[in-house]
Structures are given as structure tokens and as C-alpha cells.
ZAGU-335565 format. One record per residue (C-alpha): z, y, x; residue in three letters. Coordinates in Angstrom, 2 decimals. Each point is the difference from the previous one (the first is absolute). Example, Ala and Ser with C-alpha at 12.3 -4.5 7.8 and 13.67 -1.06 7.14 Angstrom:
residues 2
PT         Z         Y         X   resn
PT      7.80     -4.50     12.30    ALA
PT     -0.66      3.44      1.37    SER
//
This chain:
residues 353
PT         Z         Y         X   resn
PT      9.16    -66.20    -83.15    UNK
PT      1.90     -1.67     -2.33    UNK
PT     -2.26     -3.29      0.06    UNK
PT      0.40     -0.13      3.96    UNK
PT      4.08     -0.41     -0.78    UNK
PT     -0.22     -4.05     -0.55    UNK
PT     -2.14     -0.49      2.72    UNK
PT      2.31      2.31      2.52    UNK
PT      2.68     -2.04     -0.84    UNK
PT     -1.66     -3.66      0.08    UNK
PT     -1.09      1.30      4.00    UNK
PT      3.54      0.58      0.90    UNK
PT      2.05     -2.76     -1.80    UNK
PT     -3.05     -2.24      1.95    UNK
PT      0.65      1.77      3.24    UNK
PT      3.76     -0.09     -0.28    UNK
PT     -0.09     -3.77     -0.86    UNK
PT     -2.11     -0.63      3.22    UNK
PT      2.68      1.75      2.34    UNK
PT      2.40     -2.68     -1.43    UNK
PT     -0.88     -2.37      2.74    UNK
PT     -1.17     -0.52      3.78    UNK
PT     -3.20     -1.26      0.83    UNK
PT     -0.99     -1.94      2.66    UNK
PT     -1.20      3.71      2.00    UNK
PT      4.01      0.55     -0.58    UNK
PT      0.61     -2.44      2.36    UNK
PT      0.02      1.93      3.56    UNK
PT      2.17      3.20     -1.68    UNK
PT      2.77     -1.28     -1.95    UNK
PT      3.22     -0.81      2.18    UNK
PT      0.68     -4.11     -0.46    UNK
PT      2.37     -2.52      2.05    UNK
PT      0.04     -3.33      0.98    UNK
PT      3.60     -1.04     -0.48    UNK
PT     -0.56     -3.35      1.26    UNK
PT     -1.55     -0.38      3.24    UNK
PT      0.53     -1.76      3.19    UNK
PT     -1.40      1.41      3.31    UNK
PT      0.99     -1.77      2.71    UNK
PT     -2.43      1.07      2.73    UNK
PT      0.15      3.50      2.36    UNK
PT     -3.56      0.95     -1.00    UNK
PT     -0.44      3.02     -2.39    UNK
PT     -2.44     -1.10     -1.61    UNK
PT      1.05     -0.74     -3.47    UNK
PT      2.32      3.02      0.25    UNK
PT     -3.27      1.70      0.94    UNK
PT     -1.65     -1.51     -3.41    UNK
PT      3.54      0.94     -2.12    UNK
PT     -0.73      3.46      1.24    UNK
PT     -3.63      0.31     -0.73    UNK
PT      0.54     -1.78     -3.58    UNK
PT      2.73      2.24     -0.72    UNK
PT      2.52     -2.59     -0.34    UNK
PT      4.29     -0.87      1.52    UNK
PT      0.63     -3.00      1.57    UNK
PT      3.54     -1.98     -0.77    UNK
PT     -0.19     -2.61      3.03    UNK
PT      2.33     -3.23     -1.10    UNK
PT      1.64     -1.73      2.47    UNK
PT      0.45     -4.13     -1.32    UNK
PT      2.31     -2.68      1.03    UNK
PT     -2.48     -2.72      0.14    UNK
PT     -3.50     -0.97      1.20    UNK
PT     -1.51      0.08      3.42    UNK
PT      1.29      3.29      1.33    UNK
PT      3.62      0.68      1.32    UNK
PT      1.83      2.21     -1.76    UNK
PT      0.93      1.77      3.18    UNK
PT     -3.63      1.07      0.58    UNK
PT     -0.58      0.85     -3.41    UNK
PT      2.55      2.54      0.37    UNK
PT     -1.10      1.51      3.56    UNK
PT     -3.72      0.32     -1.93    UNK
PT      1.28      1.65     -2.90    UNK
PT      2.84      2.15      1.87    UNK
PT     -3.01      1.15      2.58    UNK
PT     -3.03      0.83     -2.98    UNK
PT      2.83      1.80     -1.87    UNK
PT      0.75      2.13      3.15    UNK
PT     -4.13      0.43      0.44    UNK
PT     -0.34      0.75     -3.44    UNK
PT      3.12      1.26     -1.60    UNK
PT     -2.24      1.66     -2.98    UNK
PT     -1.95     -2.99     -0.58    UNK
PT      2.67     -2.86      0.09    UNK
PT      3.42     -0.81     -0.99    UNK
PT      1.29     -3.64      0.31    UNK
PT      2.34     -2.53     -1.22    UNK
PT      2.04     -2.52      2.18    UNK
PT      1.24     -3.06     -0.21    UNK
PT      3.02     -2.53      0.89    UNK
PT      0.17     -3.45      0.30    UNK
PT      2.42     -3.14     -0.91    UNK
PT      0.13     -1.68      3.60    UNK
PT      3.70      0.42      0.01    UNK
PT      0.57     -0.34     -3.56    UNK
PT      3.45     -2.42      0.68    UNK
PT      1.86      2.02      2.42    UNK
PT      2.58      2.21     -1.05    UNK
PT     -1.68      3.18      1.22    UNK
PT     -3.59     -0.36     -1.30    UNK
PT      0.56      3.05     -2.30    UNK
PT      1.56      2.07      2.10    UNK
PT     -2.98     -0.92      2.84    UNK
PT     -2.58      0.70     -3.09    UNK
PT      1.41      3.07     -0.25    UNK
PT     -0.15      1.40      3.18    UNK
PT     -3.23     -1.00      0.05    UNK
PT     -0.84      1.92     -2.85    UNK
PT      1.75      2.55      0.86    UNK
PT     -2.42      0.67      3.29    UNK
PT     -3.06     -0.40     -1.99    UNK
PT      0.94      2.84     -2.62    UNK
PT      0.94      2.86      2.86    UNK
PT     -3.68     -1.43      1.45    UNK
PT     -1.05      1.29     -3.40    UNK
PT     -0.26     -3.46     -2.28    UNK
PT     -0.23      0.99     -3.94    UNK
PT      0.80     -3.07     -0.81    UNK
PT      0.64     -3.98      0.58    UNK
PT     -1.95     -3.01     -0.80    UNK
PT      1.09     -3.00     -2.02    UNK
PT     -2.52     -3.22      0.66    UNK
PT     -0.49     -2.70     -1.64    UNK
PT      1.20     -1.89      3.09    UNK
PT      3.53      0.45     -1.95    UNK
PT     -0.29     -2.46     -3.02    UNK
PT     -2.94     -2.05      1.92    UNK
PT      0.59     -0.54      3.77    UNK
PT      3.73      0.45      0.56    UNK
PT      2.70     -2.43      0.13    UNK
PT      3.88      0.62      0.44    UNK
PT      1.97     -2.73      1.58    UNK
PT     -0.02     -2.49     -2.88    UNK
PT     -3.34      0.00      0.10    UNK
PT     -0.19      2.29     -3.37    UNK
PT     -2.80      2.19     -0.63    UNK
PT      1.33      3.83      0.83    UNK
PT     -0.75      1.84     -3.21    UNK
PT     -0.11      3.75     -0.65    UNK
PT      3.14     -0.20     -2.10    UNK
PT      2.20     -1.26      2.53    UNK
PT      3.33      2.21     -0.06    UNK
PT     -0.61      0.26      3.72    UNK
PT     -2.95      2.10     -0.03    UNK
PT      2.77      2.71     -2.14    UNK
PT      1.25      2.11      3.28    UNK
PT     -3.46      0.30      1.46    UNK
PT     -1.45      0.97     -3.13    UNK
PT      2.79      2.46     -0.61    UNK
PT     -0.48      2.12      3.12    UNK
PT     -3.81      0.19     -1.05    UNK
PT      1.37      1.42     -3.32    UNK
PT      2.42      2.10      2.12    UNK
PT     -3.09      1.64      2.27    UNK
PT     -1.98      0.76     -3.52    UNK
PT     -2.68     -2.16      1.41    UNK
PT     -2.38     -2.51     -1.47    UNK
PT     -0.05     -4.08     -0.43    UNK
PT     -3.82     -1.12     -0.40    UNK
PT      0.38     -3.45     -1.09    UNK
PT     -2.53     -2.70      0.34    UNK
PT      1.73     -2.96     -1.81    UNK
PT     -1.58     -2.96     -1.26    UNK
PT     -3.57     -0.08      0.11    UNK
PT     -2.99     -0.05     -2.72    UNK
PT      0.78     -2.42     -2.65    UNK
PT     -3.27     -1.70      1.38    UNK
PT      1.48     -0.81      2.86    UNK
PT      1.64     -3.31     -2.17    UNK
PT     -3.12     -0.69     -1.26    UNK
PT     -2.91     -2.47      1.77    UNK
PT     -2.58      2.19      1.05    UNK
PT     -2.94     -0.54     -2.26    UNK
PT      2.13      1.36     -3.05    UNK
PT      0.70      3.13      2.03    UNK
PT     -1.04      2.94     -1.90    UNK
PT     -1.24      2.11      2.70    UNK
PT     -1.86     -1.18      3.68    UNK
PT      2.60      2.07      2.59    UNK
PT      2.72     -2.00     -1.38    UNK
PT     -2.10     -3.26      0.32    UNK
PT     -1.09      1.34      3.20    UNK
PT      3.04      0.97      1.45    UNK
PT      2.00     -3.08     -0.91    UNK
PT     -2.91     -2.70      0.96    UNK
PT      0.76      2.16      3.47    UNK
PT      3.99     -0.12      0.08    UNK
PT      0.61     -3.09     -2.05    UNK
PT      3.78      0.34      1.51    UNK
PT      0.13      2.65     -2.41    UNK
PT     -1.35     -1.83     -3.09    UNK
PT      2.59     -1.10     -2.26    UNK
PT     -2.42     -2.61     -1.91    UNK
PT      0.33     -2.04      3.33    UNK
PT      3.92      0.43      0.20    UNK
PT      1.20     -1.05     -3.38    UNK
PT      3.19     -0.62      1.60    UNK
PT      0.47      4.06      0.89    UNK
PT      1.63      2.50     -2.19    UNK
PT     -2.31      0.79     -3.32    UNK
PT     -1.91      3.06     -1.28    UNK
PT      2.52      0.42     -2.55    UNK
PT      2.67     -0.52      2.75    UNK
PT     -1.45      3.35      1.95    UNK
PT     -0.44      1.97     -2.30    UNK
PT      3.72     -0.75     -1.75    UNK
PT      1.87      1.06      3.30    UNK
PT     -2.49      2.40      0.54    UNK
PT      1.40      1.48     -3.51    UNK
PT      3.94     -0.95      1.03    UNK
PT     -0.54      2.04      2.67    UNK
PT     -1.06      3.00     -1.55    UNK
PT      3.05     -0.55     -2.15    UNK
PT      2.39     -0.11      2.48    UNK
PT     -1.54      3.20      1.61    UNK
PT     -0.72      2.74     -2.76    UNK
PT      0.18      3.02      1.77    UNK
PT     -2.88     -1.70      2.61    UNK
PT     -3.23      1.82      0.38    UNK
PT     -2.48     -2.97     -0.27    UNK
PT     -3.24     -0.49      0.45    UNK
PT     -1.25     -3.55     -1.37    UNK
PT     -3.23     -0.47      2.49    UNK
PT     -3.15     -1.62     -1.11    UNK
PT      0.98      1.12     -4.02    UNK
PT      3.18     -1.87      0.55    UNK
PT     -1.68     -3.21      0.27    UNK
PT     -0.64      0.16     -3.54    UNK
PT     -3.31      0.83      0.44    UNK
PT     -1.42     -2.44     -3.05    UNK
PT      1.62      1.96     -2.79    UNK
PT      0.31      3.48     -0.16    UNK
PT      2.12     -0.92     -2.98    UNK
PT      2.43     -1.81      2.02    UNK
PT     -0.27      2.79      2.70    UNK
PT      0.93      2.27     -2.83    UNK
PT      2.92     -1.61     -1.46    UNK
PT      1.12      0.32      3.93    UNK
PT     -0.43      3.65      0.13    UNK
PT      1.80      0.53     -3.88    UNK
PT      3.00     -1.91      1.59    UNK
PT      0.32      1.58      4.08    UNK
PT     -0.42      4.19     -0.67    UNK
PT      0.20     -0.22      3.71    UNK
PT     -2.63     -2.32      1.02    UNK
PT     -3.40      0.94      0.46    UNK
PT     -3.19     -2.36      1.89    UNK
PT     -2.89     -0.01      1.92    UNK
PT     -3.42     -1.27     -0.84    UNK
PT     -0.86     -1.20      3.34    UNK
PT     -2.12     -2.76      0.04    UNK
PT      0.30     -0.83     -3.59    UNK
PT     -2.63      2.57     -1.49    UNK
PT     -1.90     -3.15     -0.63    UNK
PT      2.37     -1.38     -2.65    UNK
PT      0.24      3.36     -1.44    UNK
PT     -3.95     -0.02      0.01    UNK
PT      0.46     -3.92     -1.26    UNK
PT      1.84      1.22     -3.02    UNK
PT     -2.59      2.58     -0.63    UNK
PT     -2.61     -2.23     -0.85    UNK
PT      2.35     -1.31     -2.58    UNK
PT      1.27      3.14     -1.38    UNK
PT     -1.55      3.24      1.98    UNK
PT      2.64      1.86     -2.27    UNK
PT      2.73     -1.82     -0.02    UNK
PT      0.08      0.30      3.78    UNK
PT     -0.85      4.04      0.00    UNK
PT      2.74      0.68     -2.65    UNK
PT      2.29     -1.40      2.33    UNK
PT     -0.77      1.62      3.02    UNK
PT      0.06      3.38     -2.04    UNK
PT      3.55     -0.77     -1.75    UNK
PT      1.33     -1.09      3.72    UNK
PT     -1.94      2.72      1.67    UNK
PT      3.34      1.09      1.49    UNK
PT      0.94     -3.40      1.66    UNK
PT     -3.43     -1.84      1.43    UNK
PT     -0.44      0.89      3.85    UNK
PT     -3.92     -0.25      1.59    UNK
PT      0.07     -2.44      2.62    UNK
PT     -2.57     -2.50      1.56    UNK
PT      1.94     -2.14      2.61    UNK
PT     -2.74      0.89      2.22    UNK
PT     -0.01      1.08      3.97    UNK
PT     -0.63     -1.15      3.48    UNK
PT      1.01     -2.22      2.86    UNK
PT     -0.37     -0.01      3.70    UNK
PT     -2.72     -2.46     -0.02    UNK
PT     -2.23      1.59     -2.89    UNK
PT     -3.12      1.91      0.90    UNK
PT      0.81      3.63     -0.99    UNK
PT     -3.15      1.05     -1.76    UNK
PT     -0.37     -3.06     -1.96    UNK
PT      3.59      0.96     -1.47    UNK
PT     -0.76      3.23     -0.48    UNK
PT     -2.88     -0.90     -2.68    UNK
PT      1.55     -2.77     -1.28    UNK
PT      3.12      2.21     -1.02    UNK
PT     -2.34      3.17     -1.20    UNK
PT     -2.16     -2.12     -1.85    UNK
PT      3.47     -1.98     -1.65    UNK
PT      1.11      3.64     -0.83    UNK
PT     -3.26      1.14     -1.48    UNK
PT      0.15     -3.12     -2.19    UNK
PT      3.31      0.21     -1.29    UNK
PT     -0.56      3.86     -0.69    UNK
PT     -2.86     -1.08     -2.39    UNK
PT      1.54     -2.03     -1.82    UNK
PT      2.78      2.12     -0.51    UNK
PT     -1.61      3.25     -0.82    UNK
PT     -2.86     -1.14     -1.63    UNK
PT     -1.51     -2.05     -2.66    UNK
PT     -2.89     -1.41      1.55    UNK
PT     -0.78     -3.77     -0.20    UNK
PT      0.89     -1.58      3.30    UNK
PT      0.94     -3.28      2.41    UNK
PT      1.75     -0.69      2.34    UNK
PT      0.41     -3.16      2.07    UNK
PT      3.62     -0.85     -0.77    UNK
PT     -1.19     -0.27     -3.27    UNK
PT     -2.54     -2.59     -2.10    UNK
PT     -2.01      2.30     -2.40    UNK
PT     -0.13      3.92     -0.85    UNK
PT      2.11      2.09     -1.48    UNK
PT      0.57      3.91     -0.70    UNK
PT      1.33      2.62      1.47    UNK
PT      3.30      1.52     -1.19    UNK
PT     -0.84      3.95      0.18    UNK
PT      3.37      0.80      0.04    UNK
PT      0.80      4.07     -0.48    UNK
PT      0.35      2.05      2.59    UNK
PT      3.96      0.55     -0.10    UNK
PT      0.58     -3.86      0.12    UNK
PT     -2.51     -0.64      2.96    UNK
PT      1.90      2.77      2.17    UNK
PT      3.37     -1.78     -0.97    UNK
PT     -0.82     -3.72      1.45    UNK
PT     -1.78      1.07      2.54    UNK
PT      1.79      2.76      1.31    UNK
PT      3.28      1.35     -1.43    UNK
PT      1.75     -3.25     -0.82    UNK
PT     -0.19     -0.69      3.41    UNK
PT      1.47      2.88      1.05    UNK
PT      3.07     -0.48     -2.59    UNK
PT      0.76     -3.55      0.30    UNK
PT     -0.02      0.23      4.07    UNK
PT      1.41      2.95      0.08    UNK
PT     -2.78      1.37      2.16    UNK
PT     -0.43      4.45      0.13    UNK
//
């Protein structure tokens, strides 16, 4: 009996090691949100695929692109109300009347509507620091003293600021020394957007510094830095961010790529960090649906973006992807830490039940 002792105990420490993290059968069962989605259609249908796929959706409403922001808000308002288990949502305000001398107090109000329609949040976009202008034909940046009172009363209402400022520091470089394709790609499609062509816009450097000043002047602010803060290309410098602002957190949403970038680089380097910041990175994939888009072609297309990301966070199986030129390995991140970005930091830093 004695002999069968070692061997006992080798079968359990093995089976105890494999329960320390998901597989890719895991995916369906364990409880996971999206924290950074945009549906801005009245079909179900990738509610319909949240609830199959066991996931949350956090619709974002944006101040910018081809949508009004007025009919982002009815679509999020009305899939909220059709789904109030599956989706929560964040709104947005614009700078239209950023001279007068009631633009804050108009802000407000505005705000104040969206949050008893059940908003967990607001949206910062990059149109601040990229698109506006004040009178003096000045680039509105996010540090502006203005911006205090509005910001305030979002501190006030114990909501959330998700901030998209800036954009990846390949956005000010040409596009053949991009380091992954959906920043070429996007960019070669909204060259408005790409700083290379606009060396006469504010710089990287210039975002990311009021980006910071703001977070300074706001400490008590529950923040959450969208698309890893736009400091996707270092998790050291995302770190350093994190060390400094207790109260800022961010969302991976379509920057997994530069995460999966830096793996191939340092595989460890990048899972270290994700385990030592387990408490502050969100799951996102900037994913969702329009009005025009065929609704079973967005369906796969989000399951099968889902599926991938879940490999390569949960195992550590050699894999591709398109943003990205060449493999790389799966993080297999434990159990406790995959739960926390994709599920209960989102439910802490939006302050969702």
C-alpha cells in the first residue's frame, strides 16, 4: 500500500493542476462580458448570440463617425429595455456648443436623462484632442478646465468615464511600419484619422500627456482607459499608467493584437502582466452591428472573434490570427484571472449588479 502513496499523490497534484485553467469546452459555461460593444440596430440577434455564448453586452455610444449620436442612443436605450439582463450601455455628449456659456450645464442635463434611462457610464472620444476646435481655432483637449463641472457631476452620480483618447501610436506612423494589419487597415480607410498625414495636428505624446493631466485633475474619477489606454505597444508603459492612477482601469478592445504582438516578443513578459494587473484589464472587442449589416454574417463573425480571443487567452496553443504577421502562443492564464477580465472587472469598474 505503501508503494501506491507516490503515485496517489502524483494523480492528484496532476489533476488539481489541470483544473487551474479553462479550456476551449469552457467556453459556453463560464459567465464573460463584452464591455465594449456597439449595437446600433433593433435586431436581437447578437443579443441572441451574447445569450447563447454566455456573455454581457456594454453597448458604447461615440461622438463621431457615420451614425448620429441621437440614434445611437434610441438603439441602445431600446436593446437595453429588450434585454435588460443582457445589456447595459454607456452614453455620450458632444462639443457642438463648446463656446456658449451654458454648454456644461446643457451637457449635464443631457447626462442627466441618459443615467435615469439606465446609462453606467459616459464616453470620451478621441474626437476631443483630434476633431474639435474652440473659437481660436485651438484643438479642444481633454484637459481643458472646462470639461471640470461635467466631469464632476459624473463623479457626483458614482458613474463611469470610458475614455478613448489619442489613438494607437501607429496611427503617426506611415503604414508599412505599422506593426499590426487593423491599424494599417483601418487608417488606409479613415486617413482623416491618421496622424502621419496631419503632422500639423496635436502629437502622440500630446494625447497621451493631457490624457494623464486629466486624470490628475480628477482623482477620485472612475476611469476606464479604452483600447488599453491607447498604450497598447507597451504593456510597460501601460503599467507605469496603472502604478500612477489606483483608479484607472482599461479595456482591451480591439487591441488584443498588440497584446498578441508583444507575445511573440516576450510570451511572458506579456502574461506576467496581465496576471499582476488582473484586477484592472476589462475584456472588450469593439465589435457589434449596424442597420445595414446582414445579421447572420455578424453573428459568426463576432462568435468566431470571441472563440479566438478565448484561445488565446486560456490556452497555450500555437495560433494566428489575421491582425497579426506570424504565430504566437497562447497565454493560459489561471482560472481566477480569466473570470476577473472577462467578467467581474466589468461589473466593478461600471458599476453594473
Amino acid at each position: 500500500m505503501k508503494n501506491l502513496l507516490p503515485t496517489l499523490a502524483t494523480v492528484m497534484a496532476f489533476a488539481s493542476c489541470q483544473t487551474q485553467h479553462y479550456s476551449m469546452d469552457d467556453f459556453q459555461s463560464v459567465p464573460k462580458v463584452d464591455a465594449h460593444f456597439h449595437i446600433n440596430a433593433e435586431n436581437t440577434a447578437l443579443t441572441d448570440l451574447a445569450k447563447e455564448d454566455n456573455f454581457e453586452l456594454i453597448t458604447v455610444n461615440v461622438d463621431g463617425g457615420v451614425r448620429p449620436t441621437d440614434n445611437q442612443y434610441r438603439m441602445a436605450v431600446y436593446q437595453k429595455k429588450q434585454s435588460p439582463e443582457t445589456v447595459e450601455f454607456v452614453s455620450v455628449f458632444d462639443l457642438h456648443h463648446w463656446d456658449s456659456a451654458g454648454w456644461a450645464d446643457e451637457v449635464i442635463a443631457k447626462l442627466e436623462r441618459s443615467f435615469n434611462d439606465g446609462a453606467v457610464g459616459i464616453k470620451l472620444w478621441k474626437s476631443i484632442g483630434m476633431v474639435y476646435k474652440d473659437s481660436s481655432e485651438n484643438f479642444i483637449m481633454i484637459d481643458n478646465p472646462r470639461f471640470d463641472p461635467v466631469i464632476q457631476y459624473v463623479i457626483d452620480q458614482d458613474k463611469t468615464v470610458l475614455g478613448h483618447l489619442g489613438e494607437p501610436k501607429n496611427c503617426w506612423l506611415p503604414l508599412e511600419e505599422m506593426t499590426v494589419n487593423n491599424d494599417r487597415k483601418y487608417f488606409e480607410e479613415h486617413p482623416q484619422y491618421h496622424m502621419y498625414l496631419h503632422p500639423e495636428n496635436p502629437s502622440y505624446e500630446d494625447q497621451i500627456d493631457a490624457r494623464d493631466r486629466f486624470l490628475d485633475r480628477h482623482p477620485g474619477l472612475r476611469f476606464v482607459a479604452a483600447h488599453l489606454a491607447s498604450l497598447e505597444w507597451s504593456v510597460d508603459e501601460l503599467a507605469k499608467r496603472f502604478d500612477k492612477y489606483p483608479n484607472m482601469g482599461a479595456d482591451m478592445a480591439a487591441r488584443i493584437c498588440h497584446l498578441q504582438f508583444q507575445s511573440q516578443a516576450d510570451r511572458e513578459k506579456v502574461r506576467n502582466f496581465i496576471i499582476k494587473y488582473q484586477d484592472r484589464l476589462i475584456y472588450g472587442t469593439d465589435g457589434g452591428i449596424g442597420p445595414d449589416d446582414e445579421p447572420e454574417a455578424s453573428k459568426k463573425s463576432t462568435h468566431d472573434k470571441w472563440l479566438e480571443d478565448w484561445k488565446y487567452f486560456t490556452t497555450d496553443e500555437m495560433m494566428t490570427v489575421w491582425e497579426v504577421n506570424g504565430e504566437f502562443q497562447g497565454l493560459q492564464l489561471p482560472k481566477e484571472v480569466v473570470d476577473k477580465i472577462y467578467y467581474s472587472n466589468a461589473k466593478r469598474w461600471f458599476g453594473v449588479k
